[in-house]
N, C-alpha and C positions, 0 to 999 in steps of 0.2 A: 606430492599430489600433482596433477597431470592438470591444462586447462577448462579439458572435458569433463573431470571432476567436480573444480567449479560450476565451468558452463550448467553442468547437469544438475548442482544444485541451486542455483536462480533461477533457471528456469520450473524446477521445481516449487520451487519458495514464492516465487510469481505467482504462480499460475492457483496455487491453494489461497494463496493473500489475497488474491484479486477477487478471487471467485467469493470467498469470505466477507471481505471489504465491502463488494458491490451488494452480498445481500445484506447486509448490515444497513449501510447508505440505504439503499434503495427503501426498507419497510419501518427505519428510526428515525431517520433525518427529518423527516417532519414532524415525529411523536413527539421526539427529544430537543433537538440539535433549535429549532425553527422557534417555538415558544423561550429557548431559553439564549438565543442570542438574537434574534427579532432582526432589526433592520441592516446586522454588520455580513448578515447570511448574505452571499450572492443569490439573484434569481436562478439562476443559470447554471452549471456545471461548465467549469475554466480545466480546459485540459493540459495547458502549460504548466500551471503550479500543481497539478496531481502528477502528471507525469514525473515532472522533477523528483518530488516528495519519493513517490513510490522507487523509482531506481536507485534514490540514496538510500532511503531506508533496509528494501533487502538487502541492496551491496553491504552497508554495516551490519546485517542479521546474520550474511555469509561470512565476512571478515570478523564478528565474535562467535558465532556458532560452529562455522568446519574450520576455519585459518586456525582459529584461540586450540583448536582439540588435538 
């Protein structure tokens, strides 16, 4: 497999995850997320530790989904 292979599929795997993610977050985080962990929530959305999160996470989705097949 070629790096465009990869490349082609993180940024696939991104771009659906995030889209997903962000409506998720955006209309539960306060239904769910906010009564059931109260004051450990940040105010604010921290784009350092999602950033991080999110890049390791797909790289491991790619590394056992296409790398593992």
């Amino acid at each position: 497999m070629s790096i465009r292979h990869y490349a082609t599929a993180y940024v696939s795997t991104a771009a659906v995850f995030l889209v997903l993610d962000a409506i998720w977050l955006g209309t539960m985080a306060d239904r769910l997320y906010r009564p059931a962990m109260g004051a450990i929530m940040l105010e604010r959305f921290a784009l350092a530790p999602a950033a991080a999160f999110y890049l390791i996470y797909i790289a491991l989705k790619i590394i056992c989904g296409v790398v593992a097949i």
